[in-house]
C-alpha positions as CSV (number, residue, x, y, z in Angstrom):
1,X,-7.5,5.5,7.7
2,X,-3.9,6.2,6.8
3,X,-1.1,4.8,8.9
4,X,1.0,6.5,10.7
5,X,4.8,6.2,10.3
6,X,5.1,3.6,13.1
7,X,2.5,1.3,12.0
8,X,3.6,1.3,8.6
9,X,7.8,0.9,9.7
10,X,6.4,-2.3,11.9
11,X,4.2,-3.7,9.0
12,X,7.2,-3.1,6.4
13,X,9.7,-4.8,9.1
14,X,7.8,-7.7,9.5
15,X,6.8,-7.9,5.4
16,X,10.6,-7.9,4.8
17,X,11.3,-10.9,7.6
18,X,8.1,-13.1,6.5
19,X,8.7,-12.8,2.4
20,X,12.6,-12.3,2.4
21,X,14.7,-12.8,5.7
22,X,12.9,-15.9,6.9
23,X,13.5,-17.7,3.6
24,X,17.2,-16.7,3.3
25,X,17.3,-18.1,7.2
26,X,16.0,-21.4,5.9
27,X,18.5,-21.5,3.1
28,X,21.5,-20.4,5.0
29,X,20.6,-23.0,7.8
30,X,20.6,-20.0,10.2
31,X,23.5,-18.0,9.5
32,X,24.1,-15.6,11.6
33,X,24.4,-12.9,8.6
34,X,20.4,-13.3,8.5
35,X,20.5,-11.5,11.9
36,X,22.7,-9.1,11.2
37,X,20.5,-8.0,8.1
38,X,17.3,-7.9,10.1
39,X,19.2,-5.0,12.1
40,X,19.8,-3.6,8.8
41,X,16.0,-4.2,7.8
42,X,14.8,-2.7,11.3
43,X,17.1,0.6,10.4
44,X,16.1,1.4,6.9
45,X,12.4,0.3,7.6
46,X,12.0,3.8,9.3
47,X,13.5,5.5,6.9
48,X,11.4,4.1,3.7
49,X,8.3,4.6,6.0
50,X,9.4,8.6,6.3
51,X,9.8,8.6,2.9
52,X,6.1,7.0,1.9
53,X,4.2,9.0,4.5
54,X,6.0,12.5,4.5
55,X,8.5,12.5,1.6
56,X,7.3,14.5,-1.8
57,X,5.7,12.5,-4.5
58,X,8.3,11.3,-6.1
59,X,10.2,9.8,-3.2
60,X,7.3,8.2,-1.9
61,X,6.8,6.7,-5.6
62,X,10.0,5.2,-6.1
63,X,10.4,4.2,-2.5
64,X,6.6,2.1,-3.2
65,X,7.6,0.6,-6.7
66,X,11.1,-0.4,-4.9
67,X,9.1,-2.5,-2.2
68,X,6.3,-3.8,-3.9
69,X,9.1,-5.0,-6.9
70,X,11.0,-6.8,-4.0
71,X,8.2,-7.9,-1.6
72,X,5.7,-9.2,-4.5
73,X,7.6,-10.0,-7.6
74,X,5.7,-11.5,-10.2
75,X,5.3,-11.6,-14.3
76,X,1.4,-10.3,-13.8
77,X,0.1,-7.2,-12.9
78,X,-0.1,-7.0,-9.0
79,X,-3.4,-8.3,-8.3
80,X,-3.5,-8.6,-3.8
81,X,-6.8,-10.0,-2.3
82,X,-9.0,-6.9,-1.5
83,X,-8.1,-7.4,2.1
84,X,-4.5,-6.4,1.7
85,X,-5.8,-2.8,1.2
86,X,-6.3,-2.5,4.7
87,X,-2.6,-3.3,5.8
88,X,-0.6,-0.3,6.7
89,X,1.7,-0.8,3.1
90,X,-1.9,-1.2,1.6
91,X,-3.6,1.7,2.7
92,X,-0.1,4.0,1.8
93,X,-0.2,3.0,-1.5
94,X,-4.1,3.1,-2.0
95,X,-2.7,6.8,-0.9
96,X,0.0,7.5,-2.7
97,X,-0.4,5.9,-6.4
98,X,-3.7,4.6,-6.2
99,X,-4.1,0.8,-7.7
100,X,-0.4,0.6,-9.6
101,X,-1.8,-1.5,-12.5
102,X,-5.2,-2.0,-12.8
103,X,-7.5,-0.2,-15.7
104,X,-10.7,-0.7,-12.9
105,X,-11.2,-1.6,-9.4
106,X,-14.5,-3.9,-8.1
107,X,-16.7,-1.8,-5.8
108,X,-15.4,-4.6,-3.0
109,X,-11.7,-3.4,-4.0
110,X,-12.4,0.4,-4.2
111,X,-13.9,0.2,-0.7
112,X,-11.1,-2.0,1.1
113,X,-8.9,0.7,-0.6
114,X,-11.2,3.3,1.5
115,X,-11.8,1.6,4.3
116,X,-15.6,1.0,3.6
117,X,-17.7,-1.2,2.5
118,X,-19.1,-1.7,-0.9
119,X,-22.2,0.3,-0.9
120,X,-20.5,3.2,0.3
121,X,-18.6,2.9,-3.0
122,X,-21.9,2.5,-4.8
123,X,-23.2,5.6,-3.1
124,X,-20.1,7.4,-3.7
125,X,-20.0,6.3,-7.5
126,X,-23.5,7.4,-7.2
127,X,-23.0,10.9,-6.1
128,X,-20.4,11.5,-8.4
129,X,-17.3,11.5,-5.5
130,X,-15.9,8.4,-7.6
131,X,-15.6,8.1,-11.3
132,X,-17.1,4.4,-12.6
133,X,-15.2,3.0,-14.9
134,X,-17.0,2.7,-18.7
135,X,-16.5,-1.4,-18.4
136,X,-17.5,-1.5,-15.1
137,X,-16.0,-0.9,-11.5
138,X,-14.2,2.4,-10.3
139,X,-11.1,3.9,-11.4
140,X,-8.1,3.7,-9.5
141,X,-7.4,7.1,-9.5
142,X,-10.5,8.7,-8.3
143,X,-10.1,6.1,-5.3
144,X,-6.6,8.0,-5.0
145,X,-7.8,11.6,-5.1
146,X,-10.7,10.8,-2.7
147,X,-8.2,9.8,-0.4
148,X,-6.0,13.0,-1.3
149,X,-8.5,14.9,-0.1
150,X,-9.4,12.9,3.0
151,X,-6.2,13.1,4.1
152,X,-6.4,17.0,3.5
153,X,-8.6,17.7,5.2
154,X,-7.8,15.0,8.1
155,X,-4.9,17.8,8.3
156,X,-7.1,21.3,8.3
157,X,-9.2,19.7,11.2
């Protein structure tokens, strides 16, 4: 299931206030300026939501490498739990670029991506809807395009 615009502003304000405000809070012993920046948050939260669920490709691309750079910095490749598919950010990008750096996904991952469980991957990998990866697992982007068309046809109906 893909969030809608709401859930996914909500999720992405509270993201930016758990991993970024609250700590400048704590370092600033309370400053006011924190408060004044989660206004600033609240405001541009709607906007990069917009942008992931009904801008074009490329503006929902750059908006998701620009908050997944900031919100999970790291020197790895971006590796969340499988449960993390399932948050609203989750499920857009699962949408909108797939896994951004993995080769292969486990089954478990492929399905919290979908929103199923593993043997539905399995069964799915088995009936050719998802392409297995030649070292194991399924690839990113057929997890992608299946939810392309999902969400296509989520529309028609």
């Amino acid at each position: 299931m893909l969030p809608s615009r709401d859930q996914l502003t909500e999720h992405l304000i509270r993201l930016v206030d758990i991993r970024l405000l609250d700590p400048m809070e704590i370092l600033l012993d309370g400053d006011d300026a924190v408060d004044a920046l989660r206004t600033v948050v609240r405001n541009r939260a709607r906007t990069w939501a917009a942008r992931i669920v009904d801008g074009d490709e490329r503006e929902a691309t750059m908006t998701i490498i620009r908050m997944m750079s900031t919100l999970y910095p790291g020197d790895g490749p971006f590796e969340p739990p499988a449960d993390w598919w399932g948050t609203p950010l989750g499920q857009a990008v699962a949408w909108r670029v797939g896994h951004p750096t993995a080769e292969s996904v486990s089954y478990a991952v492929a399905g919290a991506m979908l929103g199923i469980t593993r043997q539905g991957v399995h069964d799915l990998v088995n009936r050719g809807k998802l392409a297995r990866h030649p070292d194991g697992g399924v690839v990113p982007a057929s997890v992608r395009d299946r939810l392309v068309q999902l969400k296509g046809a989520s529309k028609r109906a």
